[in-house]
N, C-alpha and C positions, 0 to 999 in steps of 0.2 A: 771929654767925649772923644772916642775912637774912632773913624771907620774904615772897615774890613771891605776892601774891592775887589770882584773878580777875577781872578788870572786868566786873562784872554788868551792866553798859552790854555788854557784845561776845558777850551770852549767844546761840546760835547756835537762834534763832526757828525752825526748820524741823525739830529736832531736838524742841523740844515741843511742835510742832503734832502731830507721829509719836504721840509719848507720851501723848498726852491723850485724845484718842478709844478708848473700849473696841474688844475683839476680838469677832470671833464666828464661829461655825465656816465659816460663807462663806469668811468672808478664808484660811481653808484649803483649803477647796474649791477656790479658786481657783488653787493652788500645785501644780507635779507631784505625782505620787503618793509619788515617789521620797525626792523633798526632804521631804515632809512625815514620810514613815516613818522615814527618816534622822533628821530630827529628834527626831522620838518616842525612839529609840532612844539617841541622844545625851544626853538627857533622863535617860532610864531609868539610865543608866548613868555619868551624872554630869560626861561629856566635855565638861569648859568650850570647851576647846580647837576640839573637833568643833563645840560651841553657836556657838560663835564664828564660825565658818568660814561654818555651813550660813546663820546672818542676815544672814552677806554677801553669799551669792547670793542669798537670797528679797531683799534690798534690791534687787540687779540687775532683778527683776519687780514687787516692791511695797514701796518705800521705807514706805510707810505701815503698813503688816502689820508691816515687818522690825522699825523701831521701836517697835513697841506688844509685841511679842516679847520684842527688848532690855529693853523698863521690864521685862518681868513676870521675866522670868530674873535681870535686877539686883536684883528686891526679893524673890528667891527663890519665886516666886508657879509652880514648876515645875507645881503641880496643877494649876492654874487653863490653863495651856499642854496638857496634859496631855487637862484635860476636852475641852476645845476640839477638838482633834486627834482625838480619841472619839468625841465627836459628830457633826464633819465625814466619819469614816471611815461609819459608821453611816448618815450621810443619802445619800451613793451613792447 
């Protein structure tokens, strides 16, 4: 058995540019109303699949959002999306 490791030399820069800047309910603000409720709901109900799908369209308008998304749903951080999404709806 082989195994084939990463070249941390080819680590893809723009993928943690995404992930390093915090969110804030703006960068929801900024998203249709639809996608963002979609989300929430996806969220709520634990639809990796659906999660998956909808941070590929918000990346289509905001690569930078989509990604800081992506971190917080990979380190399980759903509340933290959650609040955000709450308070963005509320500042309307």
């Amino acid at each position: 058995m082989r195994y084939i490791y990463e070249d941390p030399g080819q680590t893809n820069l723009s993928a943690i540019k995404e992930g390093d800047r915090g969110m804030t309910a703006t960068d929801f603000v900024k998203l249709p109303d639809s996608l963002v409720a979609d989300l929430k709901l996806a969220i709520l109900n634990a639809d990796m699949d659906l999660i998956d799908t909808l941070i590929e369209q918000i990346r289509l308008k905001d690569a930078v959002t989509a990604g800081a998304i992506a971190t917080c749903i990979e380190n399980f951080e759903y509340d933290k999306v959650l609040k955000l999404i709450s308070q963005a709806i509320s500042h309307e």
